[in-house]
Structure formats: structure tokens, C-alpha cells
N, C-alpha and C positions, 0 to 999 in steps of 0.2 A: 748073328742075332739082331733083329729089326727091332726098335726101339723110336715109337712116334709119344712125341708130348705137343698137347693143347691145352689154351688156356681157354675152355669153352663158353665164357662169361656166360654163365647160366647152364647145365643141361638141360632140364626139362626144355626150354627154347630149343637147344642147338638138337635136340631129338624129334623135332617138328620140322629143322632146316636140314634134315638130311646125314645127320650122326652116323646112324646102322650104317648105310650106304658107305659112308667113309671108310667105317671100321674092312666093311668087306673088302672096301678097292686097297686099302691099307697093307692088311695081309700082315699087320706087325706078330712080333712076339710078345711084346708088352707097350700098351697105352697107356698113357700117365697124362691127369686130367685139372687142369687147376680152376679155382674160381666155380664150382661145381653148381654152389647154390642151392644146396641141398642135402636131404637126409635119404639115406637109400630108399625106405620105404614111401620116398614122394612120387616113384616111376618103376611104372616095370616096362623093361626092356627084355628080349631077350636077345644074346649076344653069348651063343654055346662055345664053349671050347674055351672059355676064360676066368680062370677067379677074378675074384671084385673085391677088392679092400679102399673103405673112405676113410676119408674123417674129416666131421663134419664139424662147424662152428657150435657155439657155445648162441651163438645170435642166429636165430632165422634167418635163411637166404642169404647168407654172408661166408663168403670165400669158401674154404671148403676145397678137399683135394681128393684124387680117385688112383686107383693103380689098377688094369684090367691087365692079366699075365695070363699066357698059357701054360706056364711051368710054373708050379706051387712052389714059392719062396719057403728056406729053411724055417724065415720066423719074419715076423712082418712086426714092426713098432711104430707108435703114431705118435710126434711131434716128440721133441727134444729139450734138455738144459731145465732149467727154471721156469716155476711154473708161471710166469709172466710169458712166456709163449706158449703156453697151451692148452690156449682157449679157443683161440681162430681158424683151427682145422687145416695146419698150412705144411704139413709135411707127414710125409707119411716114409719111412725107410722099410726097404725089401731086401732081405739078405739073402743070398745064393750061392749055392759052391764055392764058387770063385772071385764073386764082385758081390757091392753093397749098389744098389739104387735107389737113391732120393730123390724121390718128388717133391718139388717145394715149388708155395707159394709167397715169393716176396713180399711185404707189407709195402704200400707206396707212402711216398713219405706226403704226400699228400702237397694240397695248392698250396703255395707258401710255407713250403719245407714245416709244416705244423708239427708234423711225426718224424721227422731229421732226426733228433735224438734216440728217440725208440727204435728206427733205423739202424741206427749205428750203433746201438747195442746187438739187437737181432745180429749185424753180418758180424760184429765179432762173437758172438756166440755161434754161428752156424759153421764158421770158418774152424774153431775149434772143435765143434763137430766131428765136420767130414776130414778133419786131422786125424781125429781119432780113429774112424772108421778105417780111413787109411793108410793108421796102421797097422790093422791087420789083413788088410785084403782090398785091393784097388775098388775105388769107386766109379760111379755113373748116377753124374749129379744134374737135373737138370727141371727144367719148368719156368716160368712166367718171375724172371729175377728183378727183374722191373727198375732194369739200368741200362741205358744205353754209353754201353764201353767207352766207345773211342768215337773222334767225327765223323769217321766214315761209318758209323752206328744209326747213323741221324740223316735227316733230311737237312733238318736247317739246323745244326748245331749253334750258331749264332746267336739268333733269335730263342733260342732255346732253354743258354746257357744258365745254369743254377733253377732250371724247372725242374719236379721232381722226378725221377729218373734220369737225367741231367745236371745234377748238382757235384762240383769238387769232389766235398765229401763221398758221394754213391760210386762213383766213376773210381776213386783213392780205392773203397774198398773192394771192389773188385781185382784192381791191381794186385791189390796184396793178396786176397785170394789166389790169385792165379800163381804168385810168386812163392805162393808155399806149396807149390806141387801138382799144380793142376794147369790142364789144357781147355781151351775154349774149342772145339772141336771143328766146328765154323769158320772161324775165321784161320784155324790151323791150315785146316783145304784151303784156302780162299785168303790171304792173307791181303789181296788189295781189292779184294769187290764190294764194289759200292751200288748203290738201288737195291739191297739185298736187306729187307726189312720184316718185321713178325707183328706188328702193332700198325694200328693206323686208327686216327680218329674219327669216330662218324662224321664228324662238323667239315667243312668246305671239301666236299667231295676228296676227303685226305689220299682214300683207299684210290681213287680212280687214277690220281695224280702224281698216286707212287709217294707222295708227302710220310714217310712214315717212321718208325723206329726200331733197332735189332733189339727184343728186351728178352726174346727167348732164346734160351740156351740150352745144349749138350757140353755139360763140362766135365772131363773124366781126368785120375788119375793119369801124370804123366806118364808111369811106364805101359799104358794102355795106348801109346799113339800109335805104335804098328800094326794095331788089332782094328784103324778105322779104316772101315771101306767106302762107307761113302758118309757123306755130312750135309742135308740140306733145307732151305724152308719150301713148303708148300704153298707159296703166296695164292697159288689160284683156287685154294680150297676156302667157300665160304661160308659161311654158318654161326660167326661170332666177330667179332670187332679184332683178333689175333687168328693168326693160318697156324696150323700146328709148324714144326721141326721134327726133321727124322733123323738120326743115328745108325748104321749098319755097324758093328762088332763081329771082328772075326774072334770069337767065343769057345 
């Protein structure tokens, strides 16, 4: 099962740069879409053979996440916990026979770690989550988490250090995530490749110079590791400020 996630900053934009065309060369079984920026009825597209579940912000034009599947989920639920997260359209879960997948859009903690607290609520809330989810049936967790792990995540980790996606704190919870049961699917293939990034900033020709950040992820359920086939990002796909990341599950 092929499984592509993008943080499309914007669709209606990313469907002028060439969206359909991805989806076709794509060939997924489910695309999971973050940063959407929008309400279904702002575009019609047509894209046959996929259901379409959003959900959309509470605020015009603001985050917002998408799930296009070709296999109709048992039961699809949008956003989680308290209803302090469930305003900003930033998760959408899709349940299936066998596995639960969440599309999530991480809250950034913003310039000068402004939102750090709020942050650190969300990932302990979200962490409790996908505990929950899996335990009953292994997960497939992934989207625009908006942390870069470890230094070989980053371009310039140094320069970096305590920006937001880069801070102690974002980087800690991650750890712990991982440590309660879950795989970064990425870096499992790939345990020492470096230039391997999903983010890059428009400002000083970031993208051309490779300058970038790993902030997107495929994180599943560890007892799903012998079920990956392949794990990677699509750096040369362009149409947004982030490439998607692909996932293959042998399902």
C-alpha cells in the first residue's frame, strides 16, 4: 500500500503548480495533505477513483488538512482530545481493517518559541493519542510535524539551535514519541543520510542550495517495521515550499 503525504501550503495555489499531474505520476493509494487552506467547496478538482475527507480551520485560509483514499476507511474522525485543538483543522484519522492513519498538521511554535507552551501541550496530547489508537490496531502516523529530529535533520543545526522546529523542547518530544512505540520510518531506511530534507525556505535561494529541514514524516507503529518497502522524500517535486514523502506498506 503506497501512502504519499504533502504539506501543500495552500491547494488551490499547489493545483495551478501542477497537483493533478503529481497525483497521476503518484499512483498512491492514499494522499494525505496538510496546510490545505481551504474549505472543500473553494475548488473543484476532479481526481476519480478517491474519497476526500477535510477538515478545515475554524479561521479562513488557515492550515487545514485533506485525506484522498482509494479504499473507503471503516470510519474517518477529525481532530482529537480537548477541545482546545479543535479549531485549526489539523488532523484528520482514518480507520481501516488493520491500521489507524493520521494525518496531522503540527502547530509551529512560532518566531521566538511564542506557541512553545501550546506546543507542548498538543505533542503530549497527540502522543497519548496515537497510544491509544495503538492499542488496538497499529498505526500510520504522518504529515508536516514540524520538528526537525536530530542534526542530521537540518542543514545548519547550529545556527539553528532553539528556532522553532529546532528547539530542546520540540526535538525531547519527539524522542519520547518515538520511545513509546513508534518508528520514524525514514530515517529507519536511512539511518545516516544526510542532505535528505522536506522543507526549505523561500529566502536565500534555501531550496536551490539544498539549505533545508527533515520536518516531514512517515511514523508507524513499531511492530509494522517489516511491512516497509520503501521510505522516501520526493525533493524534486515542486509546487509548494515542502516535497511530499512516500511510505510503501506491505499491507
Amino acid at each position: 500500500m503506497k501512502f504519499v503525504s504533502w504539506n501543500v501550503n495552500g491547494l488551490r495555489a499547489c493545483l495551478n503548480k501542477g497537483f493533478l499531474d503529481f497525483c497521476a505520476f503518484a499512483d498512491a493509494d492514499v494522499i494525505c495533505l496538510q496546510e490545505t487552506k481551504m474549505r472543500p467547496e473553494q475548488a473543484e478538482f476532479d481526481l476519480p477513483g478517491y474519497h476526500r475527507f477535510w477538515n478545515s480551520a475554524d479561521k479562513a485560509g488557515y492550515s487545514g488538512t485533506a485525506i484522498f483514499t482509494r479504499t473507503e476507511p471503516l470510519r474517518v474522525t477529525y481532530d482529537f482530545g480537548e477541545d482546545i485543538h479543535r479549531h485549526e483543522g489539523r488532523v484528520i484519522t482514518a480507520e481501516y481493517p488493520n491500521f489507524y492513519l493520521v494525518c496531522c498538521y503540527t502547530p509551529n511554535s512560532k518566531d521566538g518559541l511564542a506557541r512553545l507552551d501550546y506546543r507542548m501541550e498538543w505533542e503530549d496530547a497527540i502522543r497519548e493519542y496515537l497510544m491509544e489508537l495503538d492499542a488496538k490496531k497499529p498505526v500510520v502516523y504522518c504529515g508536516d510535524l514540524n520538528v526537525a529530529h536530530e542534526e542530521i535533520d537540518i542543514k545548519n543545526p547550529k545556527t539553528n539551535h532553539m528556532s522553532a522546529g529546532f528547539s530542546d523542547e520540540e526535538r525531547a518530544k519527539m524522542t519520547q514519541l518515538l520511545a513509546s512505540g513508534f518508528t520514524d520510518t525514514f530515517r529507519y531506511c536511512y539511518p545516516d543520510k544526510a542532505g535528505a530534507y522536506s522543507w526549505w525556505s523561500y529566502r536565500f535561494n534555501a531550496r536551490k542550495n539544498n539549505a533545508g529541514w527533515r520536518i516531514d514524516y512517515f511514523i508507524i507503529s513499531n511492530r509494522l517495521q517489516d511491512k516497509i518497502q520503501t521510505a522516501d522524500i520526493w525533493n524534486e517535486v515542486l509546487g509548494s515550499d515542502h516535497c511530499p514523502v512516500v511510505l510503501e506498506l506491505n499491507l
